[in-house]
C-alpha positions, 0 to 999 in steps of 0.5 A: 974352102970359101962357101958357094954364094946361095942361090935365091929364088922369088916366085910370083904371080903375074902383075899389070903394071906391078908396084915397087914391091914387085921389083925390090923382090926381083933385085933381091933374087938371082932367078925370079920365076913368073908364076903363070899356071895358077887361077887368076884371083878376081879383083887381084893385080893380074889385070889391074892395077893403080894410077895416081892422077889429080883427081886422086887413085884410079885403076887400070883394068885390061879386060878379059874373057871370065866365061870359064875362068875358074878352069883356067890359069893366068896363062890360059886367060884371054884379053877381051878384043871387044873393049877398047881398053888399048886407046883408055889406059894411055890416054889416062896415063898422060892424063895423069903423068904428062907433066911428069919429069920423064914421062916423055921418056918412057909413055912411047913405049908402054902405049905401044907394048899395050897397043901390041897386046895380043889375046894372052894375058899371060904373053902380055904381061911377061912381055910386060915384065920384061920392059919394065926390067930393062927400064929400070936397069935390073940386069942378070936376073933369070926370069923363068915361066912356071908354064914353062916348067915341070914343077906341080902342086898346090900352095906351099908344095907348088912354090917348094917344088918350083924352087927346087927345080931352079936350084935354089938354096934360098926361096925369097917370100913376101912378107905376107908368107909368113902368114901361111906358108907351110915350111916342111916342103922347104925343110925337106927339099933343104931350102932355106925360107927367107921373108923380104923387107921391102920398106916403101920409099917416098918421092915426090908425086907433084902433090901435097901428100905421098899415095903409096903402092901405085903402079911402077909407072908412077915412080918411072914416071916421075924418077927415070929408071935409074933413079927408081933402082937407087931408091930400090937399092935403099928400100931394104932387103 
């Protein structure tokens, strides 16, 4: 009798205009789950992240309310109203893309998903997220909240459990798992570990040299969606 295809599962947290690995990630998986119920890392991707524009990288930052924040997960946290972050990042953004081949195609619709934020974070960027699947084409994946789910623990436990409630035969880590991941949670829940080999692609930027690990706006910008999946599809596995 043939083998029933493994189910994969890939967890992470939530990411303001996630790179290329974020999305590689995803493709490879059958359900991604969107880890919204950890405490937010400061200076980490959650409300940031990179530009490239003529002057060289800059960041985008949506602004939020800190008073707490160590109590609170990502889902918990709130967007500042007070800073006038909604009318910066698109303005920065056609500073640095408008020239770009498709950036006509696609800025309408990032200003007006940033532009129609509301106060959660969290809400924002699975809003997010789920623009910029369909932009690139990545279809039939389940995407699942873990605010949304029964799954509790910390660490490894926390990431065991969750893949475990989705089904999964195979948890789908970055690479950087391999540095602290305690397999015994997996071993127990008979789950395989597999670690991802995501190979940054190089395109064309319109500049002399190539910055890697820029926000997926940069390859959409310059490649369309189809064009950022085909070069997803080759950027290992």
């Amino acid at each position: 009798m043939r083998e029933a295809p493994s189910l994969i599962v890939s967890i992470h947290q939530p990411a303001y205009l996630p790179w290329l690995g974020y999305f590689h990630k995803i493709l490879h998986s059958d359900i991604f789950v969107f880890l919204d119920t950890v405490q937010l890392e400061k200076n980490g991707f959650a409300n940031r992240n990179r530009v490239r524009a003529a002057s060289g990288v800059e960041w985008l930052t949506v602004p939020l309310l800190m008073k707490g924040h160590v109590d609170k997960s990502i889902g918990e946290m709130k967007i500042n109203p007070a800073v006038n972050w909604k009318r910066k990042h698109p303005g920065t953004l056609a500073q640095a893309y408008r020239g770009c081949p498709y950036y006509e195609k696609y800025a309408g619709d990032i200003e007006a998903l940033i532009n129609g934020a509301g106060d959660s974070l969290g809400d924002f960027l699975f809003e997010m997220l789920g623009y910029f699947l369909d932009a690139l084409g990545i279809q039939g994946k389940k995407i699942m909240r873990t605010s949304e789910m029964k799954a509790s623990g910390s660490r490894s436990d926390l990431l065991a459990a969750i893949a475990s409630e989705c089904g999964a035969d195979v948890y789908l880590s970055g690479v950087a798992g391999r540095d602290y991941l305690d397999f015994e949670p997996f071993n127990e829940g008979g789950i395989e570990v597999s670690f991802q080999e995501f190979r940054h692609p190089t395109y064309d930027q319109g500049y002399s040299t190539f910055e890697p690990n820029m926000g997926v706006q940069d390859a959409l910008f310059n490649l369309g969606g189809q064009g950022v999946l085909e070069m997803l599809e080759k950027a290992g596995t």
